[in-house]
C-alpha positions as a Markdown table, in Angstrom:
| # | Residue | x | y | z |
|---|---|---|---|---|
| 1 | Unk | 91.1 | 107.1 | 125.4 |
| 2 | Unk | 88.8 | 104.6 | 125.9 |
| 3 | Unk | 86.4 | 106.8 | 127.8 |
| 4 | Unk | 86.8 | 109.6 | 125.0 |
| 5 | Unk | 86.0 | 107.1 | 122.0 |
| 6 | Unk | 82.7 | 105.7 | 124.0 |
| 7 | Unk | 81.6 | 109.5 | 124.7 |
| 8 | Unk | 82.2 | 109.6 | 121.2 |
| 9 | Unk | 79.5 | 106.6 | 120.2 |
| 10 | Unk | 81.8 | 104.4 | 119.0 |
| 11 | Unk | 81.2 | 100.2 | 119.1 |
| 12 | Unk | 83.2 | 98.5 | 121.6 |
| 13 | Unk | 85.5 | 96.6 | 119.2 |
| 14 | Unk | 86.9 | 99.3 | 117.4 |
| 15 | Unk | 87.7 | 100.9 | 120.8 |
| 16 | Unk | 89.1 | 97.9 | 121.7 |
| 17 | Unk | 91.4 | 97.6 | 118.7 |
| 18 | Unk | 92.6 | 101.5 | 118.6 |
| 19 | Unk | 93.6 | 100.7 | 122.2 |
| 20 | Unk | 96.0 | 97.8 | 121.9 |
| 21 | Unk | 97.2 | 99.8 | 118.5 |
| 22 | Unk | 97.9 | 102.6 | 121.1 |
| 23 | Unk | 99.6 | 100.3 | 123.4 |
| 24 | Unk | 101.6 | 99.0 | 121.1 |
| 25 | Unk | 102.8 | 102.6 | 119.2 |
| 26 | Unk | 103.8 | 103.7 | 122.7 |
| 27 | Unk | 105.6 | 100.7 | 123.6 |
| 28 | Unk | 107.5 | 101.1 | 120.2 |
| 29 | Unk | 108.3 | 104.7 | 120.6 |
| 30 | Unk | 109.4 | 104.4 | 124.6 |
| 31 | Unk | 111.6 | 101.3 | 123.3 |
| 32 | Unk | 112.9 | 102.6 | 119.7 |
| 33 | Unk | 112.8 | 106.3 | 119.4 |
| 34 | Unk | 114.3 | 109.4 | 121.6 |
| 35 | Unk | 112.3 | 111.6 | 123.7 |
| 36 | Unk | 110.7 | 114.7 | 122.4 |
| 37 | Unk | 113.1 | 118.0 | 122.8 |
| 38 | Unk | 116.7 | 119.1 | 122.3 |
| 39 | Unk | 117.8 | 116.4 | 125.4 |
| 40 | Unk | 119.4 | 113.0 | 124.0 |
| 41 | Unk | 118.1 | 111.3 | 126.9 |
| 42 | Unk | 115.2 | 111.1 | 129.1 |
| 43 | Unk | 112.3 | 109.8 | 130.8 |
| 44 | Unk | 110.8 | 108.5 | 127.1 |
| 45 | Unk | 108.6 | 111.7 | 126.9 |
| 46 | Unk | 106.2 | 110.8 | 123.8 |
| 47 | Unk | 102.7 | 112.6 | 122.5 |
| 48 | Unk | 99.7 | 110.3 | 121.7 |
| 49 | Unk | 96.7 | 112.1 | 119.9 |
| 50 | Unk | 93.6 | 110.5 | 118.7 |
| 51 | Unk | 90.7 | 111.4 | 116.7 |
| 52 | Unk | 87.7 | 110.5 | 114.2 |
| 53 | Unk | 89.0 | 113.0 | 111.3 |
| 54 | Unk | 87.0 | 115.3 | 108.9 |
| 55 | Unk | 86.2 | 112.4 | 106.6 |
| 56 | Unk | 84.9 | 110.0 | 109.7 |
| 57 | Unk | 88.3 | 107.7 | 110.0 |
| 58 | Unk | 89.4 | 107.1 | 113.3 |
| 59 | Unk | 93.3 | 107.8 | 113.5 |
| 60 | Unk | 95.3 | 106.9 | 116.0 |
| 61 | Unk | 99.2 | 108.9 | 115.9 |
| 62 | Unk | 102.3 | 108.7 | 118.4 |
| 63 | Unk | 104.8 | 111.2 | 118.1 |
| 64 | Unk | 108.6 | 111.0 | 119.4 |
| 65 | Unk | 111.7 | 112.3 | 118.8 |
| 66 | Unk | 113.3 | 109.7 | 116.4 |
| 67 | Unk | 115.3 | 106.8 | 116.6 |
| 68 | Unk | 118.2 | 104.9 | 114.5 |
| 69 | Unk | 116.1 | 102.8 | 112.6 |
| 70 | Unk | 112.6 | 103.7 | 110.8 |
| 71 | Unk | 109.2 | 101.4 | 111.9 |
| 72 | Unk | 108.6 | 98.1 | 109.6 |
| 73 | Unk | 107.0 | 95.4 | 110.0 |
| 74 | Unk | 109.7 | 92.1 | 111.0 |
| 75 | Unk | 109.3 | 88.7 | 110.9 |
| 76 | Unk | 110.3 | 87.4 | 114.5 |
| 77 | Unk | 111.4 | 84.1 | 115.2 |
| 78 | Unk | 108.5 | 81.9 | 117.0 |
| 79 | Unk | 111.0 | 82.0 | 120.4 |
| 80 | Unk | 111.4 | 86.2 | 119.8 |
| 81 | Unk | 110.2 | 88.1 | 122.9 |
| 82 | Unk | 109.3 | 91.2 | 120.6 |
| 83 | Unk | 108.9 | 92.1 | 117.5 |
| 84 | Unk | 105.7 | 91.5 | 116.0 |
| 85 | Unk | 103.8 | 94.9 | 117.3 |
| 86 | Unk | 103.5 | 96.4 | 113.9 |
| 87 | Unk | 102.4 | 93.0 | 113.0 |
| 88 | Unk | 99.8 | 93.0 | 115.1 |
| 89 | Unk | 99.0 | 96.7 | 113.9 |
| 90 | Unk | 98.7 | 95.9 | 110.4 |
| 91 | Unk | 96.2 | 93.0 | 111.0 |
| 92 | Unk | 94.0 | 95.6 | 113.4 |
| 93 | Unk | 94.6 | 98.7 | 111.2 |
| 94 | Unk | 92.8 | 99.8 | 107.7 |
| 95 | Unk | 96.3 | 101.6 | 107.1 |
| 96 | Unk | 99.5 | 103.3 | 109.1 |
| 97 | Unk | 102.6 | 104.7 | 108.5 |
| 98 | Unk | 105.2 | 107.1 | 108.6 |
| 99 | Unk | 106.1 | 110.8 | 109.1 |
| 100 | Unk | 108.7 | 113.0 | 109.7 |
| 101 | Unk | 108.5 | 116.4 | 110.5 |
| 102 | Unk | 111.6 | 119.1 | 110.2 |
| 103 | Unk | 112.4 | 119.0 | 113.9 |
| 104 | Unk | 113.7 | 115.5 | 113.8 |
| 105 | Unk | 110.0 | 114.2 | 115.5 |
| 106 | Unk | 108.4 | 110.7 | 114.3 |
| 107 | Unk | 104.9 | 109.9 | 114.2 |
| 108 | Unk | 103.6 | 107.1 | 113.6 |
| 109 | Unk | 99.9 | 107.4 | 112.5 |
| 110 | Unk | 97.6 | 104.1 | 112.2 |
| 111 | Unk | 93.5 | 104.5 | 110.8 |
| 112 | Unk | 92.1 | 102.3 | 113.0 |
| 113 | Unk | 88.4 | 102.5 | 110.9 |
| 114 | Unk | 88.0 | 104.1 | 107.9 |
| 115 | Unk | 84.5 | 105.0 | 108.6 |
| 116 | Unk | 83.3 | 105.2 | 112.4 |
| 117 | Unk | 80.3 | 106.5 | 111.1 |
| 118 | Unk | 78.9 | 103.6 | 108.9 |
| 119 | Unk | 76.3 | 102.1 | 110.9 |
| 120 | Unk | 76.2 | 99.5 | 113.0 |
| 121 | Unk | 79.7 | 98.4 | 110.9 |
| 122 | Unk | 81.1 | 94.3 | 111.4 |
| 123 | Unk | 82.6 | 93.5 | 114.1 |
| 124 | Unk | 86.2 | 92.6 | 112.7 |
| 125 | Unk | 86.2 | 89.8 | 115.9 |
| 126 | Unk | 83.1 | 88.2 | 114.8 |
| 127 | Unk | 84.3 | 88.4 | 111.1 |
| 128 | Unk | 87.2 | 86.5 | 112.0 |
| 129 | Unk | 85.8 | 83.2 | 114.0 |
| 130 | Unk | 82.6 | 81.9 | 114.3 |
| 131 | Unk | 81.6 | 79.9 | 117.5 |
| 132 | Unk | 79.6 | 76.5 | 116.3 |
| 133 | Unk | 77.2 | 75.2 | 118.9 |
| 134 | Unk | 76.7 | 71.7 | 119.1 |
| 135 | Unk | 73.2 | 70.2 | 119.1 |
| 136 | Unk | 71.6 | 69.1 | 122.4 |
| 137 | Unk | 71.3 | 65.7 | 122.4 |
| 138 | Unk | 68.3 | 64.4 | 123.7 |
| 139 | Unk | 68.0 | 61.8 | 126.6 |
| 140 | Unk | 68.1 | 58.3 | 125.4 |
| 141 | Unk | 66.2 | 56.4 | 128.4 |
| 142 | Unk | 68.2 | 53.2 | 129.8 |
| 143 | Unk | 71.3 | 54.3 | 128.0 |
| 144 | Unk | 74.4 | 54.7 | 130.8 |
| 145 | Unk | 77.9 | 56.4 | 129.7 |
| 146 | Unk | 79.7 | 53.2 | 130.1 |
| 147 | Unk | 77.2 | 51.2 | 127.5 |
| 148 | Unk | 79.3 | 53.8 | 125.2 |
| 149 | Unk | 82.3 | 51.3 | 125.7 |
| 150 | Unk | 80.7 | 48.2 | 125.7 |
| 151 | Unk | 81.8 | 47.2 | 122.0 |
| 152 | Unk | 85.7 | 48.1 | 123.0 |
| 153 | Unk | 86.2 | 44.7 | 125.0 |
């Protein structure tokens, strides 16, 4: 995927994000849903697709074969070992959801960007946190690190 996306000119953050959204749709469908086919069990057989869409979104999709509960976002504990992948998702994503098809198959579909071809678009990263540099501060001459600590005693 990763390969496919920079072939495909794509920045490096949004390749980054539609790969952990990958990560985590297959983790979700391997431990929640049933393998694709007419077999009730298996070795977690699953389809991932991915592609930058008529209309320039990048979509990201994970297809299995159903399970007992439908995908939604939970609120885990602080202590829970799982639980907050579509969390995570929804914070990457511009959208996701649902859909079921006829043959009892899942997919879970997430737009990673709306437009991948927006140039040179924010980098969501960046967006988020700031790094603050503090100003050099310039040699004082005779001044020693423990004169620093001479007004403590």
């Amino acid at each position: 995927m990763r390969d496919q996306l920079r072939t495909g000119g794509l920045s490096e953050s949004v390749i980054d994000d539609a790969v952990l959204i990958l990560s985590e749709l297959l983790s979700n469908a391997c431990k929640h849903g049933r393998p694709l086919g007419d077999a009730l069990a298996g070795d977690g057989d699953v389809r991932a697709a991915w592609r930058v869409d008529t209309r320039g979104r990048l979509v990201v999709e994970v297809t299995d074969g159903g399970g007992p509960t439908r995908p939604a976002p939970m609120t885990p504990s602080v202590t829970a070992h799982g639980g907050r992948g579509l969390n995570i998702i929804t914070a990457l994503a511009d959208d996701w959801g649902v859909r079921d098809d006829a043959r009892g198959e899942v997919t879970v579909w997430v737009v990673v960007q709306k437009d991948v071809r927006a140039p040179a678009p924010q980098d969501r990263r960046d967006a988020f946190a700031t790094r603050i540099m503090t100003p050099p501060v310039p040699e004082l001459a005779g001044l020693d690190f423990t004169d620093a600590f001479d007004d403590l005693d």
